[in-house]
N, C-alpha and C positions, 0 to 999 in steps of 0.2 A: 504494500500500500504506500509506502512512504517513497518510490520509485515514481509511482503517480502523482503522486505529489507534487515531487520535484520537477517533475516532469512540466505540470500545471501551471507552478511556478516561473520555471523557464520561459514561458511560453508568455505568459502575464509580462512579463519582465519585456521581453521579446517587442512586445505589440505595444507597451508604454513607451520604448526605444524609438520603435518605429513612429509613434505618433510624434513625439518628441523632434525627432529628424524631419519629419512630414511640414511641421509647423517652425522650424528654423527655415527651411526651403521656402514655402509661405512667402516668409517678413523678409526675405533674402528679392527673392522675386516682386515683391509691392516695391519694397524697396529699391530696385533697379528701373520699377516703373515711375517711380515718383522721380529720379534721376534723369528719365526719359523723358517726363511731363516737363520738369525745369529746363530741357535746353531748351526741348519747343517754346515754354517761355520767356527764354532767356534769361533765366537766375540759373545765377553759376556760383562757385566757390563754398564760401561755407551757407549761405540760403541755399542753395540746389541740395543739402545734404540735409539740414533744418526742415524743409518742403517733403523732401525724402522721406525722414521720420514721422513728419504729419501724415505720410500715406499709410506709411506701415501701423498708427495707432487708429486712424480710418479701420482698418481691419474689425479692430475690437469689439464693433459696434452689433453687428448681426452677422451668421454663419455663413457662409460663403463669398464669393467675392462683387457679389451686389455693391455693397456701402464702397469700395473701393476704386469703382468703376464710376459711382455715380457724384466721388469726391474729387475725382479724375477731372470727368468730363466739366465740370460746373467748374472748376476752377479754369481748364482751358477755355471753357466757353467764356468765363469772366473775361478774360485776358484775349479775346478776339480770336480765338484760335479751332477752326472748325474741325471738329474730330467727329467720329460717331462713335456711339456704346460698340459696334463691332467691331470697328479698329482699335481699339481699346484693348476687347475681347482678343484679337489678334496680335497685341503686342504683349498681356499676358501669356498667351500660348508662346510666344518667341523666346517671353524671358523666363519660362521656367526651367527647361535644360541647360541655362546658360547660369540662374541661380544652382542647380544642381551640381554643375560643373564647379560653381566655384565654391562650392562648401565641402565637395568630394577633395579637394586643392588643399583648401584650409586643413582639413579633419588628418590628412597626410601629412601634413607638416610644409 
């Protein structure tokens, strides 16, 4: 029994890992998007990284990546900059292998 256990355990352990990894990738990816929001509007340096951070606590707000997209778009929309919710949608897709790549980078040393 206590094979099972451990077993159980492992496994538990496993899947908290995983989620844990899942939700670094996340704020890694928002965060490359909010990077990507600031050159289009031209804040650069340390605001482009400040703007950055406002994206990735955008996250916080409700599950998925709804609040994210629609903290996105309102901001470039503020700032004269026509984007739609799918191109948005499509630069998250671009930047989540490129966040993955860079925390597989990181986690190696």
């Amino acid at each position: 029994m206590s094979s099972f256990d451990d077993r159980e355990r492992a496994e538990e352990a496993r899947y908290a890992m995983d989620q844990q990894s899942q939700m670094r990738v996340t704020a890694r990816r928002n965060k490359l998007l909010g990077l990507w929001a600031a050159g289009l509007m031209g804040v650069g340096g340390s605001d482009a990284e400040v703007y950055a951070k406002s994206v990735v606590v955008a996250d916080l707000e409700e599950a998925g990546d709804g609040d994210v997209i629609r903290k996105v778009l309102a901001d470039l929309t503020a700032a004269g900059i026509t984007r739609t919710e799918a191109q948005i949608k499509e630069e998250l897709a671009r930047l989540l292998p490129v966040a993955r790549e860079e925390m597989t980078r990181e986690a190696k040393g």
